[in-house]
C-alpha positions in Angstrom: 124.3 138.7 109.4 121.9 138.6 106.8 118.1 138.4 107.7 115.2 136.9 105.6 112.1 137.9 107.2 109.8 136.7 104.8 110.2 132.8 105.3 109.9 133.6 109.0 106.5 135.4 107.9 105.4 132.1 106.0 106.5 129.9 108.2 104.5 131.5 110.7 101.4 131.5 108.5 101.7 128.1 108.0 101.9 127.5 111.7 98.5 129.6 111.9 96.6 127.2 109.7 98.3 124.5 111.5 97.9 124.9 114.9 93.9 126.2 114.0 93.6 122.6 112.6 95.5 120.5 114.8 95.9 122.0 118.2 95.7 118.9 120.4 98.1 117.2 118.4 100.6 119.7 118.5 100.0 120.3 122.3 100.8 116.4 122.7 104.1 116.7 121.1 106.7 114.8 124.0 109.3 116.3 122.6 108.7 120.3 123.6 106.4 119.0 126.4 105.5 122.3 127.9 102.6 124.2 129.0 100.3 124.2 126.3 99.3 128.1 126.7 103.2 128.7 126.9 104.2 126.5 123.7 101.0 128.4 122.2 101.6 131.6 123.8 102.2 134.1 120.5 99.8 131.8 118.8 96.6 132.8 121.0 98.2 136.7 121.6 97.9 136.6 117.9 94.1 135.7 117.8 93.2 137.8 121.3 94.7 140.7 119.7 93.5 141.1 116.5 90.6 139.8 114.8 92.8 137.3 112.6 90.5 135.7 110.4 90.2 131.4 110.7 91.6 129.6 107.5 88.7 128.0 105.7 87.9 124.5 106.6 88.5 122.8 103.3 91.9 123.6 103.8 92.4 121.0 106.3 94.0 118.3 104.0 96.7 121.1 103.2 97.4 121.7 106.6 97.0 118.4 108.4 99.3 117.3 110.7 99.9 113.8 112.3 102.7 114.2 115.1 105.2 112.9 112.8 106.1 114.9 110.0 105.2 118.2 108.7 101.9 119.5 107.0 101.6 118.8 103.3 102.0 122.9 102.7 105.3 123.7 104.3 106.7 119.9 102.7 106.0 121.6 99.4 107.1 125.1 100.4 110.5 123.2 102.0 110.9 121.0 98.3 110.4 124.2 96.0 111.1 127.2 97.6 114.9 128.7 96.8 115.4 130.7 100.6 118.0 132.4 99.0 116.4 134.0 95.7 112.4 133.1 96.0 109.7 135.9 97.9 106.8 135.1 99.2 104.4 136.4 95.7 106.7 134.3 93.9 105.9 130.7 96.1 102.2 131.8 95.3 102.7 131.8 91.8 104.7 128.6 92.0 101.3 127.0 93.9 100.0 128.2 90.4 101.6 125.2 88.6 98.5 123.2 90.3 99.5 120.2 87.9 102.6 119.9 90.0 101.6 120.6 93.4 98.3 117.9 93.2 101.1 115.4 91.9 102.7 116.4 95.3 100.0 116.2 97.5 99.2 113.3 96.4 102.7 111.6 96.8 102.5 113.1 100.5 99.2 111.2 101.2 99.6 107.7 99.4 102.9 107.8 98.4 103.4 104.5 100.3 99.7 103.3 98.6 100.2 103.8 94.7 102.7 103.4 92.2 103.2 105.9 89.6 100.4 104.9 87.5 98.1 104.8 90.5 99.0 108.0 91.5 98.3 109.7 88.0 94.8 107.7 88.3 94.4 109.7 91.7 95.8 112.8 90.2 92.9 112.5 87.2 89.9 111.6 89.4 90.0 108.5 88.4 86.4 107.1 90.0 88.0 103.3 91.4 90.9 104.7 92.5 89.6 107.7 94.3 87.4 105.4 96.4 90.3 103.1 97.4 92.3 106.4 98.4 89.5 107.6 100.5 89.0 104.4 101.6 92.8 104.5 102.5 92.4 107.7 104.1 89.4 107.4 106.5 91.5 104.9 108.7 94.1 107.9 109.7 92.0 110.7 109.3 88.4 112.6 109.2 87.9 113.0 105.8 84.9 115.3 105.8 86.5 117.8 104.2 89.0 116.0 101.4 86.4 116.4 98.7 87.8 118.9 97.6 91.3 117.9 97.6 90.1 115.1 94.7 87.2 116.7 92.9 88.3 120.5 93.5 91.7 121.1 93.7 92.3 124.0 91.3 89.4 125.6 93.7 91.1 124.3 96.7 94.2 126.3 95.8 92.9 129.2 95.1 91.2 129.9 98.1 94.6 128.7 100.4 96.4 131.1 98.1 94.0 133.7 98.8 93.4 133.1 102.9 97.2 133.3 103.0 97.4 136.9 101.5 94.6 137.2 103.6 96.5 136.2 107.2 100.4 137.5 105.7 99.8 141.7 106.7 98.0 140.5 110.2 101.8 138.2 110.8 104.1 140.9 109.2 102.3 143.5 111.6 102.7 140.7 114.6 106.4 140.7 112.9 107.3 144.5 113.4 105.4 144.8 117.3 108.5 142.2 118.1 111.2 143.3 116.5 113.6 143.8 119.3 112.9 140.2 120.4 114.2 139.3 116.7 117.9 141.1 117.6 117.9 139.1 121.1 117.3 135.9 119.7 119.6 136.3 116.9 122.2 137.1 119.5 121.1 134.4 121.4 122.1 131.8 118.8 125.6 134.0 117.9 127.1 132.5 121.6 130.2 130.8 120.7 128.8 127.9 122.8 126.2 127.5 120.4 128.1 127.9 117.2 130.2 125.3 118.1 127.3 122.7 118.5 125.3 124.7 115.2 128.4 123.3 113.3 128.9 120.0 115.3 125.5 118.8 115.3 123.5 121.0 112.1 126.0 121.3 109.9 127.3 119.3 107.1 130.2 117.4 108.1 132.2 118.8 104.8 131.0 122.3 105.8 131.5 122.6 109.2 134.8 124.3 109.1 134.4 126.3 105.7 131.5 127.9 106.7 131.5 131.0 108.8 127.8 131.0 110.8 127.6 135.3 111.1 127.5 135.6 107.3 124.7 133.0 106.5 121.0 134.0 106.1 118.6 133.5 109.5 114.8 134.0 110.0 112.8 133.9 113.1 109.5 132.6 113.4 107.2 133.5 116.6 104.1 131.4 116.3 106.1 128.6 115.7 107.8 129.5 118.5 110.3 126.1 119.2 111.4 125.4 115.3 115.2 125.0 114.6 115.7 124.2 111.3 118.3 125.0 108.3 118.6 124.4 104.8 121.8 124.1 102.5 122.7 125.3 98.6 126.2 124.8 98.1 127.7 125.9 101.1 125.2 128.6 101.9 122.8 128.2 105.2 119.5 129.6 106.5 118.4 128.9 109.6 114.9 129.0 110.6 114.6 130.0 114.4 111.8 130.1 116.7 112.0 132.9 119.3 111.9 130.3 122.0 114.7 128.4 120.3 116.7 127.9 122.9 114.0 125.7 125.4 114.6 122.9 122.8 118.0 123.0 121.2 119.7 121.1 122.9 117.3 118.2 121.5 117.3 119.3 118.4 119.3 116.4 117.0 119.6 115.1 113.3 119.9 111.6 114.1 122.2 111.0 110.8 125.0 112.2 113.3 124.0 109.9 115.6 126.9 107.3 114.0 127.9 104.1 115.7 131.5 105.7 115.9 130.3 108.5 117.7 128.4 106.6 120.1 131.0 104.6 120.8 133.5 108.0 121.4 130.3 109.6 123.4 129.9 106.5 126.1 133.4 104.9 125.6 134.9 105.7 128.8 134.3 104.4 132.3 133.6 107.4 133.7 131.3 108.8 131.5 129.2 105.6 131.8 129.6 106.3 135.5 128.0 109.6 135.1 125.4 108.7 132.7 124.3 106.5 135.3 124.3 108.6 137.9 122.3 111.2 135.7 119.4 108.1 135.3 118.9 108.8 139.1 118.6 112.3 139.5 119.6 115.6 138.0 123.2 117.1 139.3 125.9 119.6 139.5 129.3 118.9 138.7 130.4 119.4 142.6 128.0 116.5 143.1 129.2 114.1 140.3 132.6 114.6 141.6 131.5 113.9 145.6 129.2 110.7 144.1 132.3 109.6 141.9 135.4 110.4 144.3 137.1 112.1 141.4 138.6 115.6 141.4 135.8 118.1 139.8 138.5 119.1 137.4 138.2 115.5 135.9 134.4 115.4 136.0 134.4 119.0 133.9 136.2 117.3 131.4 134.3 114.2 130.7 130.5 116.3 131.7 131.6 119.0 128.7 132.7 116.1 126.4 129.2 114.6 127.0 128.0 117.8 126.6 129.3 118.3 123.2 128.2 114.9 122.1 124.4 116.4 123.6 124.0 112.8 125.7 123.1 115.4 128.5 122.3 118.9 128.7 122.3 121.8 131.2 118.6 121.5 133.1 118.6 124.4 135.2 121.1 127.1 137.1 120.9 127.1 140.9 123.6 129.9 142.3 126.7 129.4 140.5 125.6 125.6 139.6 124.2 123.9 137.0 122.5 121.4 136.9 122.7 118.6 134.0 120.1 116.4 132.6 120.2 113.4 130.2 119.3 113.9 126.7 116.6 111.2 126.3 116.6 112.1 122.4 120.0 111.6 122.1 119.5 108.2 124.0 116.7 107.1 121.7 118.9 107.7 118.3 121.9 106.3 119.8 119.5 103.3 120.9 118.4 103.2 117.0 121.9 103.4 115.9 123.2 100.3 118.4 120.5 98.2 117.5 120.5 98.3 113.5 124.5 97.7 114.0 124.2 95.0 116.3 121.3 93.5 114.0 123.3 93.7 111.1 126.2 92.2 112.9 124.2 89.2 114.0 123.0 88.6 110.2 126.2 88.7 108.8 127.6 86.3 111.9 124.7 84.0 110.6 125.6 83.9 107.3 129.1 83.1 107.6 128.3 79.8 109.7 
């Protein structure tokens, strides 16, 4: 197993700035929906133990983040960073090319606003358009401190590139105190139960069997305590793990997998709608489902882990030798997505053929 601390480093640095910025937004997430001093626990150790310095204000605009998707920074780090070959001095000097990375933030924020000409007007302080982009702006978000971000930004960058050398030795030294807790949750995600949902449900479907999961590259974050992601260059994986990993991977889904075929082999059995329905109640063991069902637990184990693979429901809790399962309501909203654009499209091309 190869391990990359460094993106776990600048992940968590990123995390920092984001969290100092956006607290209550991040606290309101429904999907990790726990405790907010235990979702932020190594975040405020972190800034009760040392005397971490705060990220300048003006960096807000770099670090915003609305719920949705992720702060402009780590989109940029995510789009130009090469996990397998790039080090942290070497992203710096990439945010360097300013020319490039205002052309990016600026596609982040009005993308959706501008055309290509527009956004080369915005990238050149262009008086009308900045107004209209502000004006833009101001419905989402505060924009006390954008000034900068369209008057400033070879300023601007310089002082984020210099805060986060700044922060980096206080998060390498936060790093090394938890080093044994970076073994444990590497072995954590090494359970063959878990590699055979890593390649069912994170993989690419082409790679799933090619690619053996102990010989790719993994980092773990500990601010951002709850992140499962990965990224892919030809065939080779890194996966970016919080230390609390497990709390939330079960619902850490990529809806692409979420096909109408696999819906349909997920639910397409009486009895698995029969205990999907009987999971909309109340959580339950697999003793239970059988009593409540009148089959032989034998058949319920079959049809609860074929569920289970799908992730329509997951284990909730452990009570003695049971455990308890709980529907997946993430899985449920995709799979809700994925019924409705097919049976929207259906209807359309019904229509049309009258």
């Amino acid at each position: 197993m190869n391990i990359n601390e460094s993106v776990g480093i600048i992940y968590d640095a990123f995390f920092y700035c984001v969290t100092y910025f956006n607290r209550k937004t991040l606290i309101a997430d429904p999907v990790i929906n726990i405790d907010e001093h235990i979702q932020l626990f190594h975040y405020d150790s972190l800034r009760a133990t040392t005397r971490v310095p705060d990220p300048p204000n003006c960096l807000f605009p770099l670090f915003y983040y609305d719920g949705r998707r992720c702060c402009p920074m780590t989109a940029y780090f995510d789009k130009y960073f090469d996990y397998f070959n790039d080090t942290v001095d070497s992203f710096y000097s990439n945010l360097l090319d300013k020319s490039k990375f205002k052309k990016f933030i600026m596609m982040y924020y009005f993308g959706n606003d501008f055309d290509d000409k527009g956004l080369q007007k915005l990238c050149l302080c262009e008086g009308e358009t900045v107004l209209k982009a502000a004006t833009i702006l101001s419905k989402k978000v505060d924009i006390t401190y954008y000034t900068d971000l369209f008057y400033h930004f070879s300023k601007l960058v310089d002082i984020a590139i210099e805060f986060l050398r700044q922060l980096t030795p206080f998060i390498q030294t936060y790093h090394s105190k938890h080093k044994a807790e970076t073994v444990e949750t590497l072995q954590k995600f090494m359970v063959n139960d878990i590699q055979l949902l890593v390649k069912k449900r994170r993989l690419k479907s082409d790679d799933s069997h090619e690619v053996q999961l102990e010989k790719q590259v993994y980092s773990v974050c500990y601010l951002n305590q709850y992140i499962v992601a990965d990224f892919c260059i030809d065939k080779k994986y890194i996966f970016i793990l919080g230390v609390d990993w497990s709390r939330v991977f079960s619902l850490a889904l990529n809806q692409p997998h979420v096909t109408m075929q696999s819906v349909m082999i997920a639910l397409g059995h009486p009895v698995k709608v029969e205990i999907v329905n009987e999971l909309r109640k109340r959580d339950l063991t697999i003793s239970q489902l059988a009593r409540r069902l009148h089959l032989a637990r034998t058949s319920i184990s079959r049809y609860v882990q074929d569920l289970l693979n799908e992730l329509v429901i997951v284990r909730s809790r452990k009570s003695g030798p049971e455990i308890y399962y709980t529907l997946n309501s993430t899985y449920l909203r995709y799979a809700k997505a994925t019924l409705d654009e097919f049976l929207d499209q259906a209807i359309l091309d019904s229509d049309k053929a009258l």
